[in-house]
PyMOL commands that place a pseudoatom at each C-alpha (Angstrom):
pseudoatom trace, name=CA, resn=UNK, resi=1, chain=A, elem=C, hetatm=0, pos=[5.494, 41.064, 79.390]
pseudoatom trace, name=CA, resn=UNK, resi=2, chain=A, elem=C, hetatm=0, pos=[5.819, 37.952, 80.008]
pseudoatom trace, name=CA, resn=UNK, resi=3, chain=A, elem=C, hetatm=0, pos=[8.426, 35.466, 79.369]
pseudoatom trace, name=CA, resn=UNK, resi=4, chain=A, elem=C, hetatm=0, pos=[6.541, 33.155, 77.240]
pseudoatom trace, name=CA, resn=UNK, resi=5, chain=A, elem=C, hetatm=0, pos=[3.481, 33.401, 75.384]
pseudoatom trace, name=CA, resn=UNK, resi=6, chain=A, elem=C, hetatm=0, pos=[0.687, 30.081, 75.839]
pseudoatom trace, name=CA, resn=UNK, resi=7, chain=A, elem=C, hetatm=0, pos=[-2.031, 29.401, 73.669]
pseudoatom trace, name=CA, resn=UNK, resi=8, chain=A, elem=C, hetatm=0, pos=[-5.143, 27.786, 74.745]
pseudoatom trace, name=CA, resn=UNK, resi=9, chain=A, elem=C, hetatm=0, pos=[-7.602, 27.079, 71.870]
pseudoatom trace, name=CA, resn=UNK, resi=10, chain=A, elem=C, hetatm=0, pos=[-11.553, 26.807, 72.255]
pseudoatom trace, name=CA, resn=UNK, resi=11, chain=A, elem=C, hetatm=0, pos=[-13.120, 25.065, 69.218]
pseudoatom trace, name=CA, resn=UNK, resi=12, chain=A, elem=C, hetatm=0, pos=[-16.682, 26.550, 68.646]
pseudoatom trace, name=CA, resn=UNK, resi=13, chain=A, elem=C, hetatm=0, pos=[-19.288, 24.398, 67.457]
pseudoatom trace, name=CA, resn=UNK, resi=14, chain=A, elem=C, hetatm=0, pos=[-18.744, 25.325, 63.554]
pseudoatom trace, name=CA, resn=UNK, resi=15, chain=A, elem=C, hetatm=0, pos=[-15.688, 23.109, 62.781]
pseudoatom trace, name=CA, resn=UNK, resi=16, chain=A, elem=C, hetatm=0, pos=[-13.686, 25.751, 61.323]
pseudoatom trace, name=CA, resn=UNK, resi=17, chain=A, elem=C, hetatm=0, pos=[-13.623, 28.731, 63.709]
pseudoatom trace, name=CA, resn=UNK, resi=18, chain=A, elem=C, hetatm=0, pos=[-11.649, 28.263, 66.734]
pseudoatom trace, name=CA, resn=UNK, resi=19, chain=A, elem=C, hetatm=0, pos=[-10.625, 30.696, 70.175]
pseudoatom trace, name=CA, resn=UNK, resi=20, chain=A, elem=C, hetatm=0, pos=[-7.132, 30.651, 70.457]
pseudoatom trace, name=CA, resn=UNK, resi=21, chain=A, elem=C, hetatm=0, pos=[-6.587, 32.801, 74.462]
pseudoatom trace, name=CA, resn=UNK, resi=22, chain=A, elem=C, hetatm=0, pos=[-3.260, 33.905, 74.148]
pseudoatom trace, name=CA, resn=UNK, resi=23, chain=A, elem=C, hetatm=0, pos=[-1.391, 35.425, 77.580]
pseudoatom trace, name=CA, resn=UNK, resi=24, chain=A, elem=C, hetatm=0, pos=[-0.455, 38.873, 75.983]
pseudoatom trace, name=CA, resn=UNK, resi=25, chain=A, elem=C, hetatm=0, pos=[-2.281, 41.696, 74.937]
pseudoatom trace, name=CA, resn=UNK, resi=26, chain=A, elem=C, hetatm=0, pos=[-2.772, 41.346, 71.083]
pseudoatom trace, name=CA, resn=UNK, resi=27, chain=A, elem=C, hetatm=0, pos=[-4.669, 45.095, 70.776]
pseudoatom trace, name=CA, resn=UNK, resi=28, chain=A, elem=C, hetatm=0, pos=[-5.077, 47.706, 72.791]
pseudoatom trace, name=CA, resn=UNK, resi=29, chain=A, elem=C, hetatm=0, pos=[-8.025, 48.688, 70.296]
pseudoatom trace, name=CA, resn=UNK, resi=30, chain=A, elem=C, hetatm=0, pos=[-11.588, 47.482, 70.299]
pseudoatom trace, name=CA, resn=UNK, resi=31, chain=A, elem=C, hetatm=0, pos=[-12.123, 44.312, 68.124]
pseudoatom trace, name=CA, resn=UNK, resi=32, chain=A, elem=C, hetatm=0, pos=[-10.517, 44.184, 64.859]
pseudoatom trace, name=CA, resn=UNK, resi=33, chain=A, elem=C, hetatm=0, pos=[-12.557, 41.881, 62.410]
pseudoatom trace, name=CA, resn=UNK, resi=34, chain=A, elem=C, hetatm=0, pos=[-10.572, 40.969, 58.994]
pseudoatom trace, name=CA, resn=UNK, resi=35, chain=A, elem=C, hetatm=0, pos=[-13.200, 38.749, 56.819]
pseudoatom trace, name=CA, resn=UNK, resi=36, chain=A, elem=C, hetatm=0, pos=[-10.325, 38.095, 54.438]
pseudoatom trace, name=CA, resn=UNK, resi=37, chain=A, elem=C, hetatm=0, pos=[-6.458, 38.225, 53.902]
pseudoatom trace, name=CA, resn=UNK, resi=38, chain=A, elem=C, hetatm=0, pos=[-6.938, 41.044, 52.172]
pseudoatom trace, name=CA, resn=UNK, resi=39, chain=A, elem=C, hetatm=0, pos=[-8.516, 42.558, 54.791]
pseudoatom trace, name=CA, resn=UNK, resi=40, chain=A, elem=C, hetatm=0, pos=[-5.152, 41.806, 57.081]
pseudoatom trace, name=CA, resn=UNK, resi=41, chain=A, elem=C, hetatm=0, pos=[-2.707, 43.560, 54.418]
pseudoatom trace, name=CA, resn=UNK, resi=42, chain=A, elem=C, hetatm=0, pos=[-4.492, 46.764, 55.365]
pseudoatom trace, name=CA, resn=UNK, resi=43, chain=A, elem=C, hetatm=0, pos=[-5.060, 46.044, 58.698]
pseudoatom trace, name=CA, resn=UNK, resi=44, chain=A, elem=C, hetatm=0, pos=[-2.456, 45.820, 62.014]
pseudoatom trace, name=CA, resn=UNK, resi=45, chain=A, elem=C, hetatm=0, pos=[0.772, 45.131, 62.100]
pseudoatom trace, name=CA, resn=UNK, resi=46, chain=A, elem=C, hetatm=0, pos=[-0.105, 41.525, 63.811]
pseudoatom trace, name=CA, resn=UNK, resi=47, chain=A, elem=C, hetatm=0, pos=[-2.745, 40.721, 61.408]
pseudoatom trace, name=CA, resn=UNK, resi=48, chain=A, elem=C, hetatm=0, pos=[-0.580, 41.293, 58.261]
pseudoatom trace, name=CA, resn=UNK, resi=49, chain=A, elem=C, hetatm=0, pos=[2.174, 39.121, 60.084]
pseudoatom trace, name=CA, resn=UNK, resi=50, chain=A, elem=C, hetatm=0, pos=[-1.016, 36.796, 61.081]
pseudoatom trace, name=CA, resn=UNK, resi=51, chain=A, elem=C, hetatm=0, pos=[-2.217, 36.165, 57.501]
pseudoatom trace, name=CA, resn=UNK, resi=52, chain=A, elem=C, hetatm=0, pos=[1.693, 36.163, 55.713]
pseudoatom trace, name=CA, resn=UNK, resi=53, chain=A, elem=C, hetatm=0, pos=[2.884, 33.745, 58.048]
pseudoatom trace, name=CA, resn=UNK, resi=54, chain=A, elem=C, hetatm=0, pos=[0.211, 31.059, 58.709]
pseudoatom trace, name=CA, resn=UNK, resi=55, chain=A, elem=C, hetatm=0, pos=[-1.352, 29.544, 55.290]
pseudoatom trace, name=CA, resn=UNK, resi=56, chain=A, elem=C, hetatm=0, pos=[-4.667, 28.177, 56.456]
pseudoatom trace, name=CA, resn=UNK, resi=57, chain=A, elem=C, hetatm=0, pos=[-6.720, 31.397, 58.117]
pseudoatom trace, name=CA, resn=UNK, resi=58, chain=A, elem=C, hetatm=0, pos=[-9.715, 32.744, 55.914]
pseudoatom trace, name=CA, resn=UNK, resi=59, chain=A, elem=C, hetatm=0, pos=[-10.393, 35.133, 58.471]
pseudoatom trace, name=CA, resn=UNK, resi=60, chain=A, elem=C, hetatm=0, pos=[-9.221, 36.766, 61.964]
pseudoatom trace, name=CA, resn=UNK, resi=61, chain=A, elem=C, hetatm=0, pos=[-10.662, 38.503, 65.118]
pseudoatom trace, name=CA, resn=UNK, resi=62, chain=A, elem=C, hetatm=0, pos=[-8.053, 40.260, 67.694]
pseudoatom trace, name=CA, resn=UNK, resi=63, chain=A, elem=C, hetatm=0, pos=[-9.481, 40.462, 70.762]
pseudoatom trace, name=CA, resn=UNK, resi=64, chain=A, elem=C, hetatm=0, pos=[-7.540, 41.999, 73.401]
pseudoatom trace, name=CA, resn=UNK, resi=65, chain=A, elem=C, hetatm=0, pos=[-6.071, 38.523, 74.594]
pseudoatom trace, name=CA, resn=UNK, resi=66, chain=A, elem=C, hetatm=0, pos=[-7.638, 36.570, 71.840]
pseudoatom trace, name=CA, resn=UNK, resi=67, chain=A, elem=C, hetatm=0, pos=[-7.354, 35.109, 68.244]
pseudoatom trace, name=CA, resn=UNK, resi=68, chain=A, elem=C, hetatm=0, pos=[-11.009, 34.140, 66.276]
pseudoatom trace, name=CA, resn=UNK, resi=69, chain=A, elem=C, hetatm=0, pos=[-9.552, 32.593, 63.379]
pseudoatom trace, name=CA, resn=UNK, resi=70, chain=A, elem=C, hetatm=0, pos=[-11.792, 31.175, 60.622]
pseudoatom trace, name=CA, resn=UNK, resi=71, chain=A, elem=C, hetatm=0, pos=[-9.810, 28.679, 58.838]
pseudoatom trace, name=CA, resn=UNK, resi=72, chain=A, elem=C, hetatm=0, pos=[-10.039, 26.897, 55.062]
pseudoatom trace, name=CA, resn=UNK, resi=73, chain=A, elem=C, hetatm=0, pos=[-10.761, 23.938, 55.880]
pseudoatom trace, name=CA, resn=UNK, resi=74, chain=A, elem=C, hetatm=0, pos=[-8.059, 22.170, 53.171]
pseudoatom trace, name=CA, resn=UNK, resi=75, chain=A, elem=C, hetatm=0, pos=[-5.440, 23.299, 56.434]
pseudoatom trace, name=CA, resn=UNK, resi=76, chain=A, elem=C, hetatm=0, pos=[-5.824, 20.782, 59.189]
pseudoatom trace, name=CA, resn=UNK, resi=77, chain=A, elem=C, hetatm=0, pos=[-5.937, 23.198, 62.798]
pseudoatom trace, name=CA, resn=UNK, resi=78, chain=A, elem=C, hetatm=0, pos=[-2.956, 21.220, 64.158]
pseudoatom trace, name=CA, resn=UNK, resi=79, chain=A, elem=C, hetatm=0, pos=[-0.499, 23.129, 61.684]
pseudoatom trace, name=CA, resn=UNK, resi=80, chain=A, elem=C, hetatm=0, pos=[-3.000, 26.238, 62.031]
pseudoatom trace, name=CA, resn=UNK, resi=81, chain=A, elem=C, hetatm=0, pos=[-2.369, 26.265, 65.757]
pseudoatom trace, name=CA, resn=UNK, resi=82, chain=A, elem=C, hetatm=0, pos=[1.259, 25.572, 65.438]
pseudoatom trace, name=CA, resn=UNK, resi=83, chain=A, elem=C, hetatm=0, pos=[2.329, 28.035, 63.405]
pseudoatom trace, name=CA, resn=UNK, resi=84, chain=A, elem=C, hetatm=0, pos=[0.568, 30.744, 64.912]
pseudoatom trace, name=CA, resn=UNK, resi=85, chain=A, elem=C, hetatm=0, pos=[1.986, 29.803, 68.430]
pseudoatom trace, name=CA, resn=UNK, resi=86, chain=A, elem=C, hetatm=0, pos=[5.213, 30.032, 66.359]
pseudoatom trace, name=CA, resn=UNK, resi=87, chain=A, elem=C, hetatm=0, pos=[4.404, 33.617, 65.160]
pseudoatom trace, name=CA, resn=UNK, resi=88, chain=A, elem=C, hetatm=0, pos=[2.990, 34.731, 67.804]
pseudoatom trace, name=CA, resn=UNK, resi=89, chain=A, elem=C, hetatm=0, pos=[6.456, 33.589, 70.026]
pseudoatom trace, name=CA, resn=UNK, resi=90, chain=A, elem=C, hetatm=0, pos=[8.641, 35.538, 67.413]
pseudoatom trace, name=CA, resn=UNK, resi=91, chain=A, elem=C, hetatm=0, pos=[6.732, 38.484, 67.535]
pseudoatom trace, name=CA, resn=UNK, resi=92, chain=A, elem=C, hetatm=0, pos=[6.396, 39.119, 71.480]
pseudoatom trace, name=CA, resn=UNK, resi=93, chain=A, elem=C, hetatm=0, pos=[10.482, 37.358, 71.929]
for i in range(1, 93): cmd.bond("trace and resi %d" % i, "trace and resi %d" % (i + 1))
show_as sticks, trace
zoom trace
């Protein structure tokens, strides 16, 4: 694993979904689509911590090395983006 984890984000052309390319393997699964928060609580580990600890995403896509989040747009990205390179540091450190 590597020592740190880096987040690149790709903003798509709808203004509230955005790429976020992390350096670690988020799933070893196929895809995992959560339309909802509610979706997370019953979903993996890193989606439930995903959707508990960033206010903001309305919906989430783990890739193998990256995040599709969908976000309410009341939450400007700049916290979004933040806090999940936060999480995402805590989790993998």
């Amino acid at each position: 694993m590597s020592e740190y984890v880096t987040v690149e984000v790709e903003f798509a052309e709808d203004p509230d979904i955005a790429d976020l390319l992390v350096n670690q393997i988020l799933t070893q699964a196929d895809e995992e689509v959560y339309s909802s928060a509610r979706d997370g609580d019953e979903g993996s580990p890193l989606a439930q911590m995903l959707f508990a600890a960033v206010d903001g995403i309305k919906a989430l896509t783990i890739a193998e090395d990256c995040l599709t989040i969908t976000r309410d747009p009341a939450f400007p990205w700049e916290t979004i983006i933040d806090e999940v390179r936060d999480a995402l540091r805590d989790w993998y450190l």
